[in-house]
C-alpha positions as CSV (number, residue, x, y, z in Angstrom):
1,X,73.2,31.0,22.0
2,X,70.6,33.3,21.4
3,X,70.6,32.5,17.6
4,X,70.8,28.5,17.9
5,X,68.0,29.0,20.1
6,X,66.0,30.3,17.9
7,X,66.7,28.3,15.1
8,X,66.1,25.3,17.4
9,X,62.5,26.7,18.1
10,X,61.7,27.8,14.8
11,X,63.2,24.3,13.0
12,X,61.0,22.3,16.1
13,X,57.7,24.4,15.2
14,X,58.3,23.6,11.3
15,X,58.5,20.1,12.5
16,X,55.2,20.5,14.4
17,X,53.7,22.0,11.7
18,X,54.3,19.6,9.3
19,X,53.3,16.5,11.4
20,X,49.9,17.9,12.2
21,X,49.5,18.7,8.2
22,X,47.3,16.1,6.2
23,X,49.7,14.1,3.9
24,X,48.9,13.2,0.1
25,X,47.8,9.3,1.2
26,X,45.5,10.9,3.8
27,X,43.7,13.0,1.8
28,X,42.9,10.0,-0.8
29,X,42.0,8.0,1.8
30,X,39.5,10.6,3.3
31,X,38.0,11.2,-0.5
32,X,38.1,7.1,-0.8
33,X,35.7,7.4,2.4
34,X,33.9,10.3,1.2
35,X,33.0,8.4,-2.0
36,X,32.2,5.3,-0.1
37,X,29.7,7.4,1.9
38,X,28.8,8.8,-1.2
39,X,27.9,5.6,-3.0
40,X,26.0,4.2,0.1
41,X,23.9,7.3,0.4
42,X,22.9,7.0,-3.2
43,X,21.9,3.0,-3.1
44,X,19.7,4.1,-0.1
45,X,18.1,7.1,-2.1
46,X,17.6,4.1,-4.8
47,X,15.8,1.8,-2.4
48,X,13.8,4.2,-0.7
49,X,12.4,5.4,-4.2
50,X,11.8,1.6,-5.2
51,X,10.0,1.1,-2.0
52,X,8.2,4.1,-2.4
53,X,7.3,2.9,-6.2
54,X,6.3,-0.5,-5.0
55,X,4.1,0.9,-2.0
56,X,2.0,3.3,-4.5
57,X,1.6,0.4,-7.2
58,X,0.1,-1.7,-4.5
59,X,-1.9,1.6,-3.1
60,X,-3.4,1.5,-6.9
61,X,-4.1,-2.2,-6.7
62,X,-5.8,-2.0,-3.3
63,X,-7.8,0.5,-4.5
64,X,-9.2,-1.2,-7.6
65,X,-9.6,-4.2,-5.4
66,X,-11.9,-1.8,-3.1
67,X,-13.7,-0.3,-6.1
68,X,-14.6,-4.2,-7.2
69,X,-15.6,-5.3,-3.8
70,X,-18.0,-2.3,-3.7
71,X,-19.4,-3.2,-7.3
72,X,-20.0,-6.4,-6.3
73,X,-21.1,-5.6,-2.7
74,X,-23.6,-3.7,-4.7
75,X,-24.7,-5.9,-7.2
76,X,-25.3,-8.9,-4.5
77,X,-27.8,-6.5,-2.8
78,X,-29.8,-5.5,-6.0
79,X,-29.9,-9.7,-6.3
80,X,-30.8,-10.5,-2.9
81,X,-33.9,-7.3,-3.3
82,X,-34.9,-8.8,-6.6
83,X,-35.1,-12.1,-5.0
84,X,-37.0,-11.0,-1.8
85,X,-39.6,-9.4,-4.9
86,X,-39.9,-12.6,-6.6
87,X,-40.6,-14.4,-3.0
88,X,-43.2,-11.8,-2.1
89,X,-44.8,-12.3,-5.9
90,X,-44.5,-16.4,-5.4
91,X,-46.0,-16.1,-1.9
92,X,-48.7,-13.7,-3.3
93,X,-49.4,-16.2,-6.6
94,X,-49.7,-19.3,-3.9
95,X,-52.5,-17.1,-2.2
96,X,-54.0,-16.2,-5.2
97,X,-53.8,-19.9,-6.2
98,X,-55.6,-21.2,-2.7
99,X,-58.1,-18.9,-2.8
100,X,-59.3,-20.0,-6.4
101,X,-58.8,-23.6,-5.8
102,X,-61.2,-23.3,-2.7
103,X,-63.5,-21.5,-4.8
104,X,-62.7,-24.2,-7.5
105,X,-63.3,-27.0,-4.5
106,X,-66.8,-25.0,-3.2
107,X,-68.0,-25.2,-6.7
108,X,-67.6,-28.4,-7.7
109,X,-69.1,-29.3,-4.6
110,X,-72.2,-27.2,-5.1
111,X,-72.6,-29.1,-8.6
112,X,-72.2,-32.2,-7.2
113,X,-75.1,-32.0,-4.6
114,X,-77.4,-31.2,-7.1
């Protein structure tokens, strides 16, 4: 009795054992997942370095659109000083310009009344 006993226990751990032990099938289909994982993890690795790509290319052309806006930010305020110059000079000629016409005017009527 003793014997059977123990072969009964020893034949019902085997049988244990071998249930809780990973089959051929289930270790393909945990490398199938593995791979699955794998594949997903390396289109998002793809993406992120195209987005990254993208978001530096349009970092460049930001920054050449800045450094035009600043040239020509620049270049409107030399025109509108220039301009301000040439309205000071025209304001300053049409002074000049009065002044000689009245002395023009108080000559011509100082030769006409002799």
């Amino acid at each position: 009795m003793k014997k059977s006993f123990l072969v009964l226990s020893i034949m019902l751990a085997l049988a244990i054992g071998l249930m809780g032990c990973a089959t051929t099938g289930d270790l393909e289909k945990l490398q199938t997942q593995v791979n699955q994982v794998n594949a997903k993890a390396d289109q998002a690795l793809q993406a992120a370095q195209d987005a990254k790509a993208t978001a530096n290319a349009a970092k460049v052309d930001v920054a050449a659109q800045l450094e035009q806006a600043n040239a020509a930010a620049m270049k409107a305020d030399a025109a509108a000083v220039r301009a301000e110059n040439a309205a000071k000079m025209a304001e300053s000629s049409v002074k000049m310009s009065e002044g000689r016409a009245k002395k023009a005017e108080a000559i011509f009527e100082k030769s006409m009344k002799k």
